[in-house]
Kinemage of the C-alpha trace (Angstrom):
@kinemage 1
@onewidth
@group {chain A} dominant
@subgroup {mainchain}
@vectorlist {calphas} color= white
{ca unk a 1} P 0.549 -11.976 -46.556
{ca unk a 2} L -1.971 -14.877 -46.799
{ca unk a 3} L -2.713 -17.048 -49.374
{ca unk a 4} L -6.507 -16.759 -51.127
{ca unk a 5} L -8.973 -20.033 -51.227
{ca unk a 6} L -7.327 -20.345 -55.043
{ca unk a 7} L -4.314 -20.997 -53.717
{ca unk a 8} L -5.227 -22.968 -50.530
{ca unk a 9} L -6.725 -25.220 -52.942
{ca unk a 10} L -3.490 -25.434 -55.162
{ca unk a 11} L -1.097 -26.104 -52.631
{ca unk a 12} L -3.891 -28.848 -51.212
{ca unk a 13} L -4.398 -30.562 -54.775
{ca unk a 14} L -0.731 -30.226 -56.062
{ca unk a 15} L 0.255 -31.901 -52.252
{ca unk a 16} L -2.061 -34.658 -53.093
{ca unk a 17} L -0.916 -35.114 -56.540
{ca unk a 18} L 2.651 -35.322 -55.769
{ca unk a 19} L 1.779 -37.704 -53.339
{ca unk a 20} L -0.663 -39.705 -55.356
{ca unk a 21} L 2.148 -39.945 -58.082
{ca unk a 22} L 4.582 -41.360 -56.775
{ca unk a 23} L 2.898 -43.773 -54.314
{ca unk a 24} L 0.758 -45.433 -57.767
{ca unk a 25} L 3.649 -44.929 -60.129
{ca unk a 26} L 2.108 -42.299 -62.252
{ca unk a 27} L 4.849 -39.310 -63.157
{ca unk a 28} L 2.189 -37.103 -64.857
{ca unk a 29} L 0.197 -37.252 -61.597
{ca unk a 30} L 3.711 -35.928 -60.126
{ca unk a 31} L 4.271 -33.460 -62.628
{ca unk a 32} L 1.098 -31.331 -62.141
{ca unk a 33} L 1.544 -31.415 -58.839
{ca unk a 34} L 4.860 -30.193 -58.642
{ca unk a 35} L 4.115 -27.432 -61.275
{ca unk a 36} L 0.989 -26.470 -58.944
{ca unk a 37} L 3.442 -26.128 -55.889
{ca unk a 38} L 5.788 -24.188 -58.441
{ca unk a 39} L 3.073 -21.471 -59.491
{ca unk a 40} L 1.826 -21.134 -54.994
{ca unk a 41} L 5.906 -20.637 -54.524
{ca unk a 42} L 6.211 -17.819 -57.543
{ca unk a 43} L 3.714 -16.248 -56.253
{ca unk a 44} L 4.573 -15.628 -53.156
{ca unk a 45} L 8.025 -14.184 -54.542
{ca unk a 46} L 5.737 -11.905 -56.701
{ca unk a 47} L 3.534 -10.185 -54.137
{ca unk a 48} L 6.493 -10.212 -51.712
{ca unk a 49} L 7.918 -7.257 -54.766
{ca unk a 50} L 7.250 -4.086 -52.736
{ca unk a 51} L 5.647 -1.610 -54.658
{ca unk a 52} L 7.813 1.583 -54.918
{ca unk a 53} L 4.709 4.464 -54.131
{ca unk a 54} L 4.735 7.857 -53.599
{ca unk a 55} L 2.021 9.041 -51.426
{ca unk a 56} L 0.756 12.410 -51.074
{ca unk a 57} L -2.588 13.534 -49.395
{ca unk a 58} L -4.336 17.310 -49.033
{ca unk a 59} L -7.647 17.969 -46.953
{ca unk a 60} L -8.953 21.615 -47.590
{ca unk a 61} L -10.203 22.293 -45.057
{ca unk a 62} L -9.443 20.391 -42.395
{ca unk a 63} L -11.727 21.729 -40.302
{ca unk a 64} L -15.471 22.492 -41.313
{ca unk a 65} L -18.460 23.533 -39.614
{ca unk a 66} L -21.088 20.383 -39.530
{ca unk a 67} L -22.491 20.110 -43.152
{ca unk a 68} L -19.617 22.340 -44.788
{ca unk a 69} L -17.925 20.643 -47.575
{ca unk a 70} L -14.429 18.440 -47.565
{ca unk a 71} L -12.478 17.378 -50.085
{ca unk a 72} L -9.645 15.100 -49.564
{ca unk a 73} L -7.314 14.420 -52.371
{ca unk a 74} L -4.810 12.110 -52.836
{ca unk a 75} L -1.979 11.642 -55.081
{ca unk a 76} L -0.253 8.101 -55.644
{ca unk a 77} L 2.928 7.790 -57.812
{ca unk a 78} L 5.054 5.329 -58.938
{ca unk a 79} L 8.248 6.075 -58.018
{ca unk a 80} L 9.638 3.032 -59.923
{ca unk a 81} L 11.874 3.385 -63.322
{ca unk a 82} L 11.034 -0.063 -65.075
{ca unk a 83} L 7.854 -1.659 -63.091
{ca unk a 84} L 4.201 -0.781 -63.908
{ca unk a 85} L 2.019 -1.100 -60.691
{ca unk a 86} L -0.775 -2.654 -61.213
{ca unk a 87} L -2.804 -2.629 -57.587
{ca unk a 88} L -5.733 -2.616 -55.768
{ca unk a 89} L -5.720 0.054 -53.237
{ca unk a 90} L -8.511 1.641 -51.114
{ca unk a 91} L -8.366 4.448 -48.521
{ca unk a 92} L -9.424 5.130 -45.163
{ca unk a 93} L -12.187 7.498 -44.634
{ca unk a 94} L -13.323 7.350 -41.281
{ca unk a 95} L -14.833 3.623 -40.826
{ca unk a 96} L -15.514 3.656 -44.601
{ca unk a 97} L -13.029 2.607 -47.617
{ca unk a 98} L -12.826 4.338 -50.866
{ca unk a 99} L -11.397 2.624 -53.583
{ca unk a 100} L -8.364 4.109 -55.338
{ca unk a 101} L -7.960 2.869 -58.866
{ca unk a 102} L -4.245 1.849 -59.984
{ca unk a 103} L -4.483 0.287 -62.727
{ca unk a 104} L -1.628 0.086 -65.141
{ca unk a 105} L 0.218 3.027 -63.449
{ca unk a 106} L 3.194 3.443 -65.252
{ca unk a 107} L 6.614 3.894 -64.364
{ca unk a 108} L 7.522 7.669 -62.954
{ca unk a 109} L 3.665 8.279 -63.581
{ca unk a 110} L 1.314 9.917 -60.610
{ca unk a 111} L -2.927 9.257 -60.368
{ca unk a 112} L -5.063 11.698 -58.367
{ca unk a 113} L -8.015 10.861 -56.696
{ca unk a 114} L -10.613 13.175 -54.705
{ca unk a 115} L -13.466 12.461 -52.971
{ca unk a 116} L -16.016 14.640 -50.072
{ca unk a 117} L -15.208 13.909 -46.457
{ca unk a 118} L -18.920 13.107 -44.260
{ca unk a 119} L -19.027 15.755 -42.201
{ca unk a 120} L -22.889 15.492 -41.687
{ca unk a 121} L -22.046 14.851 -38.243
{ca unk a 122} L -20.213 16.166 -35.629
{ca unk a 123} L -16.868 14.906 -34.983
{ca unk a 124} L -13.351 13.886 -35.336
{ca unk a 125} L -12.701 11.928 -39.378
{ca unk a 126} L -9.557 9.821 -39.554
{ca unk a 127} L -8.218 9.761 -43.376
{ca unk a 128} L -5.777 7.233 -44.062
{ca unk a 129} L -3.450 5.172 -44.599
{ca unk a 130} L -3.617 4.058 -47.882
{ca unk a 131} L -4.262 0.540 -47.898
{ca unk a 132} L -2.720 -1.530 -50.950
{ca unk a 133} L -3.664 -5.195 -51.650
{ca unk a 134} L -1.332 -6.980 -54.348
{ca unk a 135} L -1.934 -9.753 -55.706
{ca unk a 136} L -0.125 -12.533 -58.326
{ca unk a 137} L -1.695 -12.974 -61.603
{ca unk a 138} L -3.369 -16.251 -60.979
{ca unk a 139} L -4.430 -14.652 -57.624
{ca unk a 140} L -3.356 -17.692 -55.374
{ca unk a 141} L -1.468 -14.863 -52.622
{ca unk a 142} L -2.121 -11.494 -51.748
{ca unk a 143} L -0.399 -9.037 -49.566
{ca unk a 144} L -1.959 -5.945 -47.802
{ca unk a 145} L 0.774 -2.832 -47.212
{ca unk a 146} L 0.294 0.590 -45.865
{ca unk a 147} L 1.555 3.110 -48.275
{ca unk a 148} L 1.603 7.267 -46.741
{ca unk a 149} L 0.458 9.243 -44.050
{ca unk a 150} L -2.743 9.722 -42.337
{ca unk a 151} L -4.909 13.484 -41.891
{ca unk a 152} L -7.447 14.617 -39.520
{ca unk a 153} L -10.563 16.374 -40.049
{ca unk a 154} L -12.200 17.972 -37.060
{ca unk a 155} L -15.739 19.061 -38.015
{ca unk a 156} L -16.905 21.592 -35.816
{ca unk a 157} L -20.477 22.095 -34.366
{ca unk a 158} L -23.206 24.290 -36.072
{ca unk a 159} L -23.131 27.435 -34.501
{ca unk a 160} L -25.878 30.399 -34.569
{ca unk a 161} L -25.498 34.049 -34.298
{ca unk a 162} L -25.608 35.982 -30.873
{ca unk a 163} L -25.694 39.479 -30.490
{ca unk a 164} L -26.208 40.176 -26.761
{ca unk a 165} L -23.035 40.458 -24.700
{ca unk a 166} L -23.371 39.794 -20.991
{ca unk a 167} L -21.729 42.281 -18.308
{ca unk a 168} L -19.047 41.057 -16.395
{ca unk a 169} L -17.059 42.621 -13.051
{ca unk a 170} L -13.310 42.848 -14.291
{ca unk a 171} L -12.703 46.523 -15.115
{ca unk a 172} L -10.756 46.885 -18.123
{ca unk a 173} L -9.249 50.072 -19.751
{ca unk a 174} L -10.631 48.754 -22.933
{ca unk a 175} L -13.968 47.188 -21.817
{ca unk a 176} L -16.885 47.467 -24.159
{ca unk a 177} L -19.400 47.534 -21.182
{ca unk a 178} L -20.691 50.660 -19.752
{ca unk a 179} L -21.938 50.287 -15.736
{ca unk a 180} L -21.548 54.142 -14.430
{ca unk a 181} L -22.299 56.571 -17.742
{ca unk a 182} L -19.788 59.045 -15.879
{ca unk a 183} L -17.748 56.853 -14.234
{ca unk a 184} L -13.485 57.551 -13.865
{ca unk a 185} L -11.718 54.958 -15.504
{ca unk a 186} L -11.733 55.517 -19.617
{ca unk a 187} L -11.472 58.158 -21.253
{ca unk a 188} L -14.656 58.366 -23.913
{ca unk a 189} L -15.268 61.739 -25.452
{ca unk a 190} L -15.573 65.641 -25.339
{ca unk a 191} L -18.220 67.310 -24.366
{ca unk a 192} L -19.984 70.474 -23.305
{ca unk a 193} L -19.627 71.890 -20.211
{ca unk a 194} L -23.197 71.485 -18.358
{ca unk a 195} L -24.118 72.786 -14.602
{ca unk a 196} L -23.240 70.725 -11.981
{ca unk a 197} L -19.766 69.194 -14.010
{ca unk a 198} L -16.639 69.058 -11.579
{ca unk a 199} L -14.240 71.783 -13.079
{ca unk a 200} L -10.954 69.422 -12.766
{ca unk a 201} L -12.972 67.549 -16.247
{ca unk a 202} L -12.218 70.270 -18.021
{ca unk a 203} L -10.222 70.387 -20.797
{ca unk a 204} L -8.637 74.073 -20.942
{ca unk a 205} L -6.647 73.455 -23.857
{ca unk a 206} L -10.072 72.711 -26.209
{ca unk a 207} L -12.347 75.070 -24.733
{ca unk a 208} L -9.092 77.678 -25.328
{ca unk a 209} L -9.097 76.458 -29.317
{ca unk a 210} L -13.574 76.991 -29.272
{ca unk a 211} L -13.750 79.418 -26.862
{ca unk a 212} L -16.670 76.914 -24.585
{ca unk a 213} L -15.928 75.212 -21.972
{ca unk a 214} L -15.516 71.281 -22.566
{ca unk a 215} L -14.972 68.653 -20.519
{ca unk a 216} L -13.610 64.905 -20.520
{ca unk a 217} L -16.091 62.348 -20.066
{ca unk a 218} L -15.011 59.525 -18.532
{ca unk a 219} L -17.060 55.832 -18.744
{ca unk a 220} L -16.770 52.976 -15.934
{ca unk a 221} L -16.270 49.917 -18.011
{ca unk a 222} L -16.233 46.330 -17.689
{ca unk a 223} L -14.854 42.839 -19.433
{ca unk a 224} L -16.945 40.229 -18.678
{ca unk a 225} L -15.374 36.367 -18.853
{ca unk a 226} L -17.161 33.659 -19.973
{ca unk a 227} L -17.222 30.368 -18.930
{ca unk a 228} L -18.696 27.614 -20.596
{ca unk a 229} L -19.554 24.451 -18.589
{ca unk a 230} L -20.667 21.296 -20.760
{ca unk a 231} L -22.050 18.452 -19.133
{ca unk a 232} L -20.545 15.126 -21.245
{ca unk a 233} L -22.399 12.536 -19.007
{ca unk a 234} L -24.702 10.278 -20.701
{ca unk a 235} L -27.411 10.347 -17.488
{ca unk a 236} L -28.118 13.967 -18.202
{ca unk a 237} L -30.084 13.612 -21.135
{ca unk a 238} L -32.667 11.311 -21.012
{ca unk a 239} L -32.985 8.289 -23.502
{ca unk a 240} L -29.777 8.188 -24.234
{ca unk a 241} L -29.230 4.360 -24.785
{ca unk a 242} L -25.125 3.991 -24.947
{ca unk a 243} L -22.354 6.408 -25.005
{ca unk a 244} L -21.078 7.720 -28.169
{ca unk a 245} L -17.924 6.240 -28.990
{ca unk a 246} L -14.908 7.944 -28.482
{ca unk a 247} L -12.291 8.807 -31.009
{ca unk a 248} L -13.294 9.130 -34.989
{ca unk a 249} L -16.777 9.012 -35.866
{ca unk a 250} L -17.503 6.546 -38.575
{ca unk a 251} L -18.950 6.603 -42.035
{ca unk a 252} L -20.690 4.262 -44.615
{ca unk a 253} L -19.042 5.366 -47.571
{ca unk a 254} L -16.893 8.510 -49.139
{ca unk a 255} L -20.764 10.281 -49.245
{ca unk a 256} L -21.749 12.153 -46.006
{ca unk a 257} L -22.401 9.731 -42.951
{ca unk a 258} L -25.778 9.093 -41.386
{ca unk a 259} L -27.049 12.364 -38.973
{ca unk a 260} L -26.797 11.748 -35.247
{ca unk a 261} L -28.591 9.677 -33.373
{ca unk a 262} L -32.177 10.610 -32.175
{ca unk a 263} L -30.698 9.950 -28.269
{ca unk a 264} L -27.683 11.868 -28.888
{ca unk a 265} L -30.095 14.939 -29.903
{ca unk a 266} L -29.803 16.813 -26.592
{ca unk a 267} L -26.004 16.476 -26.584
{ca unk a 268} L -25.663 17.752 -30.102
{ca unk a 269} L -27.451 20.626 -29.070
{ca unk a 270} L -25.509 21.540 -26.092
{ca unk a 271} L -22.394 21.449 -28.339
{ca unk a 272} L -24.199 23.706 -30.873
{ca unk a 273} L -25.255 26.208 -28.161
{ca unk a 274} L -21.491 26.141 -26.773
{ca unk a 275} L -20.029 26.697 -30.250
{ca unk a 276} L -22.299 29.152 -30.408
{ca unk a 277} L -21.047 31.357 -27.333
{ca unk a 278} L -17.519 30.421 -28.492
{ca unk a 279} L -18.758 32.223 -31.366
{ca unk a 280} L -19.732 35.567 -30.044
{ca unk a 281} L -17.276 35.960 -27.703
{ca unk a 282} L -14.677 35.563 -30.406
{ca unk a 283} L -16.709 38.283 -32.244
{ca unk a 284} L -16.964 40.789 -29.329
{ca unk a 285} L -12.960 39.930 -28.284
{ca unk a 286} L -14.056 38.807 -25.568
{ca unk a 287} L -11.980 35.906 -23.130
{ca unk a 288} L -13.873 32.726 -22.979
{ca unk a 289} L -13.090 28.825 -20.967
{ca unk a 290} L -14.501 25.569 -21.616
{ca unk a 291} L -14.572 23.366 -19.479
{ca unk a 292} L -16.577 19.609 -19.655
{ca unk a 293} L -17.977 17.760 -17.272
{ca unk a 294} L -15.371 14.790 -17.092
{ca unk a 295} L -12.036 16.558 -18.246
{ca unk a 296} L -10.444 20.062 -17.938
{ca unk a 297} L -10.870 23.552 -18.429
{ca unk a 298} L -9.374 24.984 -21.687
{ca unk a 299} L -9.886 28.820 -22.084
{ca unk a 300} L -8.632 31.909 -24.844
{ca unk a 301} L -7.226 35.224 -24.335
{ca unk a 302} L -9.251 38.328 -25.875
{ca unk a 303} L -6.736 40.080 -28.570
{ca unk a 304} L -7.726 38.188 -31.821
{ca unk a 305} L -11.184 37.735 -32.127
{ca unk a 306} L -11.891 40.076 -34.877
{ca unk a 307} L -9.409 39.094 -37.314
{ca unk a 308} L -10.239 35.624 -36.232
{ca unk a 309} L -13.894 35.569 -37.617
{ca unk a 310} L -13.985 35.628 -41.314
{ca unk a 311} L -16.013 34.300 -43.792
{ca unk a 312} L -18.507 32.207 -41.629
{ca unk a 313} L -15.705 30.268 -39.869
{ca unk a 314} L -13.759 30.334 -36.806
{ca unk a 315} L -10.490 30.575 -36.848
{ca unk a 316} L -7.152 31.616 -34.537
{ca unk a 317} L -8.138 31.412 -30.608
{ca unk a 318} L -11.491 30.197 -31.061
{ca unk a 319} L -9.779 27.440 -33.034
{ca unk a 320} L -8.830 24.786 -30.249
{ca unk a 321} L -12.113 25.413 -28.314
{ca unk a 322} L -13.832 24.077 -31.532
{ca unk a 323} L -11.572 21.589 -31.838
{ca unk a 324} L -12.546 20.345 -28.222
{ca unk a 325} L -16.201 20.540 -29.049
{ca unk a 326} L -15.241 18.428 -31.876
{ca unk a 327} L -13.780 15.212 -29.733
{ca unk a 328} L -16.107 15.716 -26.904
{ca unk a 329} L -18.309 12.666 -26.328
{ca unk a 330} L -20.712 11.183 -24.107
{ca unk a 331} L -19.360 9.320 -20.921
{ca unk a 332} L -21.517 6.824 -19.590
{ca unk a 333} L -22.441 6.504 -15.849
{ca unk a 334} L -24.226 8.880 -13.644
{ca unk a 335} L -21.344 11.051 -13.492
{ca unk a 336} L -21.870 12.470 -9.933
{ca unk a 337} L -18.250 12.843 -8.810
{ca unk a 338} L -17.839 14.459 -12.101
{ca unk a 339} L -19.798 17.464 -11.811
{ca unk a 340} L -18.784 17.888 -8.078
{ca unk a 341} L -15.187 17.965 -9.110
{ca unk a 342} L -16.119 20.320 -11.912
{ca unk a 343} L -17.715 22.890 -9.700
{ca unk a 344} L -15.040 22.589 -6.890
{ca unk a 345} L -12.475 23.512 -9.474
{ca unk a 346} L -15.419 26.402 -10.619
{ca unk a 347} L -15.271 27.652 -7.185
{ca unk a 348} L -11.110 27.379 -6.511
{ca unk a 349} L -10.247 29.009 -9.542
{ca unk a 350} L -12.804 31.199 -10.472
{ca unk a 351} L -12.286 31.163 -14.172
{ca unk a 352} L -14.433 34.228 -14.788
{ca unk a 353} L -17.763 35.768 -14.213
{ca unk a 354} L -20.561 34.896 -16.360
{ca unk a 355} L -20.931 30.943 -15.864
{ca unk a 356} L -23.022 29.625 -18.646
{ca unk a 357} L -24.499 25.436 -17.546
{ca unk a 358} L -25.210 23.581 -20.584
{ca unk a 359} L -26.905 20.147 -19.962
{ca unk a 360} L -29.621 18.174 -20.614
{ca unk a 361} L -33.071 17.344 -18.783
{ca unk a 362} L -32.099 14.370 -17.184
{ca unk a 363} L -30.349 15.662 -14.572
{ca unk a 364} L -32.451 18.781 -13.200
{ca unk a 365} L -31.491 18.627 -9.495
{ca unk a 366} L -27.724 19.320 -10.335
{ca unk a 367} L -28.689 22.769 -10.905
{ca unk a 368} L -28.959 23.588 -7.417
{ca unk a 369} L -25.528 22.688 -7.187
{ca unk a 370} L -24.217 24.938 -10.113
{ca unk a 371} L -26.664 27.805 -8.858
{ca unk a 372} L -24.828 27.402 -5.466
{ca unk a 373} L -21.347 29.422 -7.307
{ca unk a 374} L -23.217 32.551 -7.286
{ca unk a 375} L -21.169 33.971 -4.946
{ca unk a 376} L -18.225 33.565 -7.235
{ca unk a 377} L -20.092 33.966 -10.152
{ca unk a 378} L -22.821 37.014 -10.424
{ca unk a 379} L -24.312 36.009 -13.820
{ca unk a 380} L -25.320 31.913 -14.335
{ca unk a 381} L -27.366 30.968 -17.166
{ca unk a 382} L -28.019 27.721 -17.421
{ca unk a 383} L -29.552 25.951 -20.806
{ca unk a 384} L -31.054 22.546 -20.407
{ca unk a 385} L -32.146 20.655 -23.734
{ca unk a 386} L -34.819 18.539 -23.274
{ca unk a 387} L -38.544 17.927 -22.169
{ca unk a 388} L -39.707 21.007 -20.467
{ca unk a 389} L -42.029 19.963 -18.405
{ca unk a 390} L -38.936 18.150 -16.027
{ca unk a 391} L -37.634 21.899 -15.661
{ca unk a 392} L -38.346 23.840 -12.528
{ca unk a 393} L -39.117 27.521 -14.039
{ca unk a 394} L -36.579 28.837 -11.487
{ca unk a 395} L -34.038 27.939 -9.871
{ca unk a 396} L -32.281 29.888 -7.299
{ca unk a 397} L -28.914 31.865 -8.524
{ca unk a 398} L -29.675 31.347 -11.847
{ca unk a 399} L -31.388 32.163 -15.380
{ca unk a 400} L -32.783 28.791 -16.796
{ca unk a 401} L -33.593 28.161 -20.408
{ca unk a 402} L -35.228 25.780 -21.455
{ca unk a 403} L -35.296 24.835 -24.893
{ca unk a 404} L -35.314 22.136 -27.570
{ca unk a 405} L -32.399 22.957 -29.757
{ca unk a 406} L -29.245 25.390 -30.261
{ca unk a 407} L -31.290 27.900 -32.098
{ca unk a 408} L -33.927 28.932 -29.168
{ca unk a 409} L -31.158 28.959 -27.319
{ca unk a 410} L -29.852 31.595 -28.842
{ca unk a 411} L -33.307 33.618 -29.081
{ca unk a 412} L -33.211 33.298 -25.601
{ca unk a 413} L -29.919 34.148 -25.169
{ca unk a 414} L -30.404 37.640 -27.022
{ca unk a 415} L -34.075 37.899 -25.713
{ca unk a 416} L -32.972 38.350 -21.867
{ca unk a 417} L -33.499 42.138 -20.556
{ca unk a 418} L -30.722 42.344 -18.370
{ca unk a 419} L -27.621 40.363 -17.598
C-alpha cells in the first residue's frame, strides 16, 4: 500500500491546517484540516477491503514452434455476494503488461479476457500473476495485490525437414539400417532359391505349399544413436556483444516481441538445426541425447516417435528435448573448461554413435578437439554457423558444414553421400 501524490498532498495540507488553526485561533482552518486527515484515514480502510477474485487462466498451447500462435485467456470473477469490484488490473506477459478491464464487475459475475502470447522469438514466456491495483474514490491510496496463478509457455525452435538417416553400429533386431544385404540377424523376406544359397535358408515348409524352393533372407541391421552437442558459449560465435539473459524472454506488449538479435543469429541457428535433428530422429524412432556445452546430457528412448509427430508439432519424447532448446541461453566467457568437460563426459560415457557438433565460427580450433572422439564415435558431423571463410574445409575425424542458417544445414545434412 502507498499513498498517491493526491494524498501526500492531503495529509501535508490538512497537517498544516490543523496546525495553522489552532495556533491563530481560526476553527474553520481546523476543520478542513481535520476532515482532510478524515478522507487520507477512510481511505486507507477502503483499499485495505480485499477484493474477493476468482482467477482462472488457460494457454493453448503451451508450447509452440517459434512464430506459431498463443492464446492465453483469462477468466476473473467476483466471488463476492454484495460488493461490485471495481479495479484496475493488468497481467503479466513476459516483461510486458496487458491490461485487464474490471470495471463494474458485479457480484457472482465472471469477465474473460484473451490475448496472443509473442512467440516471435525463441524462448521461455512467463504469464502471470494477475496484478490488481485498487484504489479509493478520491484516489489519495492505492494498493497493488496478486490475484491467481502463473503459466509457462515454452516456444520451441523452428525446425526443418530431414530425410537422411545416418548409420550407426548398435545392431538391433528392429534396426531400419541395412550394412550386409544377406547378413544373419533379421529375418526380412522369402525368396527364391538361387545357385550358390546355403540349403539350411531354406524354408521346406513354403517351397512344400509352391512346390520351389524358397529361402529366408536374412538382413544385418543397425540403430544408429544420435547425439547432439550444442555449444551455449557466447565466444563461439563471433559478434556476439552480451549473453542472452537467462530465464523468460521479454516482450513489449501482448503483440509478438521484437525477432532476435542480429548477434544472437548464429546461436538461433544452432538451436534450429538441433531441433531439427530432434525432429527426424523422432520421425525415424530413432534414440537421440542432447547435451550443451555448460550443463548436462538429456537423451530419449526410441518407442514413440511416430505417434509422437503429428500435425507439424513435436510431441511425447521429443517433448523435453524441445523444452531444453527452449531455456538454453548464451553463457558468457570463453568457455574452455566447458567444452573439455563436455567431451570428457563424450568420451566416458559414450552416449551413442553419430556425434553431431553444433557451434558457431568463433571458435574453429575446438574442432580438433571434438574430431579427436572418433574413436568412440565413427560418424561426427559438425555444423558451424558463421563466416565461412574462418572454416578450415576439413578437419580431421570429421564432416564439417558450413553454413549460414538452419535450413542449409539441413540441405547439407540430406545432401551427404554416405554416412
Amino acid at each position: 500500500m502507498r499513498p498517491t501524490s493526491r494524498g501526500v498532498g492531503a495529509v501535508v495540507a490538512g497537517t498544516a491546517l490543523v496546525a495553522a488553526g489552532f495556533t491563530f485561533g481560526y476553527p474553520e482552518l481546523a476543520v478542513v484540516g481535520v476532515t482532510a486527515l478524515l478522507a487520507a484515514g477512510c481511505a486507507l480502510g477502503y483499499a485495505a477491503l480485499r477484493p474477493r477474485l476468482t482467477v482462472r487462466r488457460a494457454v493453448d498451447p503451451d508450447r509452440v514452434t517459434r512464430g506459431e500462435p498463443c492464446i492465453q485467456t483469462l477468466t476473473v470473477g467476483n466471488s463476492s455476494r454484495w460488493r461490485a469490484a471495481t479495479l484496475v488490473a493488468q497481467d503479466r506477459c513476459g516483461e510486458a503488461r496487458v491490461p485487464v478491464p474490471l470495471v463494474r464487475l458485479r457480484p457472482a459475475q465472471d469477465t474473460e479476457v484473451s490475448y496472443a502470447v509473442p512467440t516471435s522469438r525463441r524462448g521461455v514466456v512467463d504469464v502471470g500473476p494477475l496484478r490488481v491495483v485498487r484504489r479509493d474514490p478520491l484516489g489519495l491510496v492505492q494498493l497493488a495485490r496478486s490475484h491467481g496463478g502463473t503459466a509457462r509457455v515454452w516456444v520451441h525452435p523452428r525446425w526443418y525437414p530431414m530425410g537422411a538417416t545416418p548409420t550407426g553400429i548398435t545392431r538391433s533386431l528392429d534396426g531400419r539400417i541395412d550394412r550386409v544385404p544377406h547378413g544373419s540377424i533379421t529375418f526380412d523376406k522369402l525368396r527364391e532359391y538361387v545357385l550358390g544359397d546355403e540349403l539350411r535358408h531354406v524354408h521346406w515348409r513354403t517351397t512344400a505349399r509352391i512346390g520351389q524352393l524358397m529361402v529366408r533372407e536374412h538382413v544385418d541391421t543397425s540403430l544408429p544413436r544420435l547425439v547432439v552437442l550444442l555449444d551455449d558459449r557466447a565466444a563461439a560465435y563471433p559478434g556476439t556483444g552480451q549473453p542472452q539473459p537467462t530465464g523468460p524472454i521479454g516482450a513489449t506488449g501482448p503483440a509478438d516481441a521484437p525477432a532476435a538479435p542480429e548477434d544472437a543469429a548464429g546461436f538461433e541457428a544452432a538451436c534450429e538445426a538441433a531441433a531439427s535433428i530432434i525432429a527426424a530422429a523422432t520421425r525415424a524412432d530413432l534414440p537421440i541425447e542432447l547435451l550443451l556445452v555448460s550443463g548436462e546430457a538429456s537423451g530419449t528412448d526410441p518407442g514413440a516417435g511416430a505417434a509422437a509427430f503429428t500435425g507439424g508439432r513435436l510431441a511425447g519424447h521429443a517433448g523435453p528435448l524441445l523444452d531444453r532448446l527452449a531455456e538454453a541461453n548464451l553463457v558468457a566467457g570463453d568457455g574452455g573448461d566447458s567444452l573439455a568437460g563436455a567431451v570428457n563426459r563424450l568420451r566416458q560415457y559414450r552416449l551413442g554413435d553419430t556425434l553431431v557438433y553444433l557451434t558457431g565460427a568463433g571458435r574453429i580450433t575446438d574442432l580438433a578437439s571434438v574430431g579427436a572422439l572418433r574413436g568412440g564415435y565413427p560418424t561426427i558431423i559438425a555444423g558451424v554457423f558463421g563466416d565461412p571463410g574462418q572454416v578450415p574445409e576439413a578437419v580431421p575425424g570429421m564432416h564439417v558444414f558450413t553454413v549460414p542458417g538452419a535450413p542449409a544445414f539441413a540441405a547439407a545434412w540430406d545432401g551427404m553421400v554416405r554416412w
